[in-house]
N, C-alpha and C positions, 0 to 999 in steps of 0.2 A: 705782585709788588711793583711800587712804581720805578720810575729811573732811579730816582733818590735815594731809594733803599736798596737798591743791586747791582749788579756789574752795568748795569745802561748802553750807551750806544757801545762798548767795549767789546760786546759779545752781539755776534752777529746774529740774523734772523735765521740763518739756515741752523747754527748751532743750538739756538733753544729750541727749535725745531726738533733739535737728534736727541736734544737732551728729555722732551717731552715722549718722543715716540722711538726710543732706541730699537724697538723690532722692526722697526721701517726703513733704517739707515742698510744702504748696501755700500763697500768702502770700492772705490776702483781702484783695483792692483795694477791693471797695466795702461803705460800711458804713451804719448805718442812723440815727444816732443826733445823731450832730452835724451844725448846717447849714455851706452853705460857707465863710466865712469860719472858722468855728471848726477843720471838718476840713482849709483848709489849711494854718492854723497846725501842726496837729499833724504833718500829713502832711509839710511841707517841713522840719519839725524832727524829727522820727525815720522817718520811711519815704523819704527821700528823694524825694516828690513824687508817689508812687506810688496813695497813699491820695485815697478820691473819696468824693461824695456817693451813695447807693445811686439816687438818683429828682430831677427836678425840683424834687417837693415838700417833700423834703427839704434840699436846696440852698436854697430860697427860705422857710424855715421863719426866723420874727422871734419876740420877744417880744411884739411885740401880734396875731402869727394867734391869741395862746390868751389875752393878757390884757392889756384896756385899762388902762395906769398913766400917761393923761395926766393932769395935774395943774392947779389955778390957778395954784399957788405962782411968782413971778418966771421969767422966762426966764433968769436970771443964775444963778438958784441952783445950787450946782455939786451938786448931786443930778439936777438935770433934766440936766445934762450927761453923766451916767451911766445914768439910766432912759429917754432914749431909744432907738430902734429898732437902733443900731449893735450888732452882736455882742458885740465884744471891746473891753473896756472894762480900760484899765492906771491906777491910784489910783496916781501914783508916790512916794513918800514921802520921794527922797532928797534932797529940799533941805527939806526941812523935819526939822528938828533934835527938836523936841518926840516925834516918832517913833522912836525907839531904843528897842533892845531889854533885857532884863534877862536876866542868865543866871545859873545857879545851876549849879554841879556836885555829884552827889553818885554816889559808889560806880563809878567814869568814866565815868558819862553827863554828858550837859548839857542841864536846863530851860530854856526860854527861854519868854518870854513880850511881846508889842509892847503894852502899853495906848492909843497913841494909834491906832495900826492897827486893834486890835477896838473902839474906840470909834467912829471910823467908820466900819469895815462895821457895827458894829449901826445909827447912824444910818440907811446905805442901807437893812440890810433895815428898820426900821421903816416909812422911807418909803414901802417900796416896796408894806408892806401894808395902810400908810392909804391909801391911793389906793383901794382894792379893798371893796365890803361887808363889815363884819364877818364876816358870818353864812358866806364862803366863805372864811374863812382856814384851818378845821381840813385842806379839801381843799385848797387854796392852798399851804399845807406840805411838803407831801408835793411838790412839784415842787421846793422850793428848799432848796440844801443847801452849807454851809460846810467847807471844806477846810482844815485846817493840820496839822503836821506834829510838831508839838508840844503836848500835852493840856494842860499851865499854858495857853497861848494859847486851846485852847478852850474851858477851864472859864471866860477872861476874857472869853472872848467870849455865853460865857450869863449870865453877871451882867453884861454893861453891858448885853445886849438887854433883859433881866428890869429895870434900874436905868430904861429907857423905856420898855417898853409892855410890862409881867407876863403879861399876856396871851398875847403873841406867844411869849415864852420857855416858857409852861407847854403849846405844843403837842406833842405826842409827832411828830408826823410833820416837825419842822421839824431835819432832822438835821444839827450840828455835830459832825466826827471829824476822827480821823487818816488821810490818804493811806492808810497798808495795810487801815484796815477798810473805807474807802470802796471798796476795789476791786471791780469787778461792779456796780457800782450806775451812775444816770446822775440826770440834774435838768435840769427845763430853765432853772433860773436856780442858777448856779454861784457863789459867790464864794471865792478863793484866798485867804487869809493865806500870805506870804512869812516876815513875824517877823522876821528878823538884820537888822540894822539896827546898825552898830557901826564906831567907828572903826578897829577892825582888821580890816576887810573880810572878818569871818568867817563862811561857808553854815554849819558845820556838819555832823558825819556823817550827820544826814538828810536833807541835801540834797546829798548825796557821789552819790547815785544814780539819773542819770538817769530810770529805769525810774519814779521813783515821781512826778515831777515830769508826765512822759507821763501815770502813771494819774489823775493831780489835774486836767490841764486835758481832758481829754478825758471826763471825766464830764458835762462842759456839752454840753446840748442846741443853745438859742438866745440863752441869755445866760450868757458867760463874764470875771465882774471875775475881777480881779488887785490885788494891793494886794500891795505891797512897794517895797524901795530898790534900785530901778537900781544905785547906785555900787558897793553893799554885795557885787551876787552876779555883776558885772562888774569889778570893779577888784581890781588885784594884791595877793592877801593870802595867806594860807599855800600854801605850794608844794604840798601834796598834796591842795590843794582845785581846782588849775587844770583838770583834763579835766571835771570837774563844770563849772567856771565858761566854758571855750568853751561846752556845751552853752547855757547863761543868756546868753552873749555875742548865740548866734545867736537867742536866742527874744526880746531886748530889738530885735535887728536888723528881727526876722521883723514884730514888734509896729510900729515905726517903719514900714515901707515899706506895712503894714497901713492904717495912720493916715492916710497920706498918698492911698492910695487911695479912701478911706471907708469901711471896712470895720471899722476902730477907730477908737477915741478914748484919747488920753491925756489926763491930767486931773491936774494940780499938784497934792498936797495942801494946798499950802500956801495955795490959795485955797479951803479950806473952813473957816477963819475959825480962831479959839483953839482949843485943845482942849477938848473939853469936858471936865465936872466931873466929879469923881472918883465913881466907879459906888457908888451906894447900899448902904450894907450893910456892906461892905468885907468882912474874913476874908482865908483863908491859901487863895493859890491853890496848886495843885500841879499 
């Protein structure tokens, strides 16, 4: 069958590949990359529980075996509630209203963009590399890398970092992209942009795709935030978004029982105080 009449560029070549010759497929159980808490998230959310830590060492891999970011600053501040040693850290945004998203259509796409979202994750990562020497951020970079699924979002996400600390935003190795380009790559400090955030409980056709959502959190090594709205990518809103949103049902579920074991944290937005100020400079995102 041609494009026209089947799934088309949608489905990859490796998959009608497995799909043609399923006694040839071998599935790799153990991997290398993420520690345990992160690879069970991933693993109970798409391999059905099958996926493991490759090594000890790698199961018991934290953000401080590679870098001290203890801090003075209060023990209340909901930044230490984040930079500590827990893997999976959920920013959740949906009671806090100053979080919503913007969307733009043109030619039928749709841009969207969250300003209170990337205002704080730039806050986190700022924080996260004054804690640390100057002098080791250009290599410090190169571990930490920003995920969203929407380019408006991450062009807003380098000018609120650049609107706090120029410095940080003028490194080459501190990469902000889209889910498809990130793919192959890993970090061991992750943070996710979600974006929709919207009284009609709308993901969106980039987040219609499970597949990409897998490649976004599994990029994390030993520290994987999240920032998004629960209600938005769980709660009933266009009918041809629901087999995306059980997927988001289960990974908000996965998140919770997480929490409760110690292995995550969730973390209100709404006690990270006003929004902050409007990012310097301002201009036309796209």
């Amino acid at each position: 069958a041609g494009f026209a009449d089947g799934p088309g560029l949608k489905v990859s070549l490796f998959e009608r590949l497995a799909w043609r010759a399923p006694q040839a497929l071998i599935t790799l159980a153990a991997q290398y990359r993420m520690n345990g808490p992160i690879c069970a998230l991933i693993s109970e959310l798409f391999y059905d529980g099958r996926l493991r830590p490759g090594g000890a060492a790698v199961a018991a891999a934290r953000l401080s075996t590679k870098y001290d970011v203890r801090s003075t600053a209060r023990v209340d501040d909901w930044r230490e509630k984040v930079w500590d040693d827990t893997p999976i850290v959920l920013l959740d945004t949906s009671r806090d209203q100053t979080a919503r998203d913007t969307v733009r259509e043109w030619r039928g796409d749709e841009s969207r963009d969250n300003p209170r979202e990337a205002a704080l994750l730039a806050e986190l990562l700022v924080a996260f590399f004054q804690r640390l020497p100057r002098a080791t951020w250009a290599d410090v970079a190169a571990d930490v890398g920003v995920i969203s699924a929407y380019r408006k979002q991450n062009n807003r996400l380098r000018a609120e970092i650049a609107a706090r600390e120029p410095a940080l935003a003028a490194l080459p190795a501190l990469r902000i992209d889209t889910v498809d380009r990130f793919q192959g790559g890993e970090r061991e400090v992750l943070l996710v942009s979600l974006v929709n955030s919207n009284d009609g409980r709308a993901i969106g056709p980039l987040h219609a795709d499970p597949r990409r959502l897998n490649v976004a959190l599994s990029r994390a090594k030993t520290k994987l935030i999240i920032a998004g709205d629960r209600d938005t990518f769980t709660g009933a809103g266009r009918p041809e978004e629901e087999p995306a949103k059980e997927v988001y049902r289960r990974l908000f579920a996965l998140l919770d029982a997480q929490a409760r074991a110690g292995a995550a944290r969730i973390v209100d937005s709404g006690v990270c105080g006003p929004p902050s100020p409007p990012m310097l400079g301002g201009g036309t995102l796209i």
